[in-house]
C-alpha positions in Angstrom: 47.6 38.9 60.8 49.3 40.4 63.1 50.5 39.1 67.1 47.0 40.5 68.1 44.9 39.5 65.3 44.7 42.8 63.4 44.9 43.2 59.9 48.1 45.7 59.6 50.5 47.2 57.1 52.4 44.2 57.3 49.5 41.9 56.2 49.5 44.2 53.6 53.7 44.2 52.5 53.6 40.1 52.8 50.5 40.1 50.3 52.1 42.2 48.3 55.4 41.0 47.9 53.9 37.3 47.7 51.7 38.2 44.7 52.3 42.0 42.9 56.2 43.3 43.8 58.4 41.8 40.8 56.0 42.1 38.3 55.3 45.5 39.1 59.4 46.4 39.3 59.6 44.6 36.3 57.2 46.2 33.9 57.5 49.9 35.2 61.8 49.4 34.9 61.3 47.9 31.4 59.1 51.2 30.4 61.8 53.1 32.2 64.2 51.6 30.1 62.1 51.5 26.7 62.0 55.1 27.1 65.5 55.7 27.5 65.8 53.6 24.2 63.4 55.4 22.4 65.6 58.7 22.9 69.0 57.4 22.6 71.0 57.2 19.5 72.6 53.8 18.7 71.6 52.4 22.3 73.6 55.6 23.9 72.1 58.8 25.7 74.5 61.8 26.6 73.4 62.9 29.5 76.2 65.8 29.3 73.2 67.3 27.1 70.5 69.6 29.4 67.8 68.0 27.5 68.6 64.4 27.5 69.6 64.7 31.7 65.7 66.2 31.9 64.3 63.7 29.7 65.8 60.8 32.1 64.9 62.6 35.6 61.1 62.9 34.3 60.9 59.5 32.5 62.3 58.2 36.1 59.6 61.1 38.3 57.0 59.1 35.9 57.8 55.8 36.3 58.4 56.0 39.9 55.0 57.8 40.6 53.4 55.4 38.4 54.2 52.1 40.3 53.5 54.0 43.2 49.9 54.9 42.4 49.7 50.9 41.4 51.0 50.0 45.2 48.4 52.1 46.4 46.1 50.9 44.2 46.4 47.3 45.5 46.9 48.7 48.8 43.1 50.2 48.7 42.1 46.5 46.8 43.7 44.8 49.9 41.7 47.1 52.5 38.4 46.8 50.3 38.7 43.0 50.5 38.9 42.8 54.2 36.9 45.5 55.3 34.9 43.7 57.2 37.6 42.4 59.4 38.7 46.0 59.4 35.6 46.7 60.6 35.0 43.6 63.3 38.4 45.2 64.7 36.9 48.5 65.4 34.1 47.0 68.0 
């Protein structure tokens, strides 16, 4: 909680860093990377090729927007579990 006894965004950052960060970096950057090794040859990707430069900007675009939607998945998980505090706040 916060100096005022809120529940803020902050609550919210030091839950989630304590509990869901790493894992979450570490399984959407190993899909990023399984990707990238299902379409290279021999472990190497030439991204002087059009397609290939493509292919790695919307890999990234999905993997990014993916552990984004996960953030504010726990986010709404987070505000679900303490809506009633939310809510005590509000009076």
């Amino acid at each position: 909680m916060d100096n005022n006894n809120q529940l803020s965004f902050q609550d919210f950052l030091h839950y989630f860093t304590n509990f869901f960060s790493e894992d979450l970096i570490n399984k959407h950057a190993e899909s990023f990377k399984q990707a990238l090794i299902d379409k290279s040859d021999d472990g190497k990707l030439d991204l002087t090729i059009n397609e290939n430069l493509q292919f790695v900007f919307k890999e990234f675009f999905l993997t990014s927007t993916m552990a984004n939607l996960e953030i504010l998945n726990e986010y709404h998980r987070f505000l679900l579990a303490n809506v009633d505090e939310i809510l005590s706040q509000s009076d």
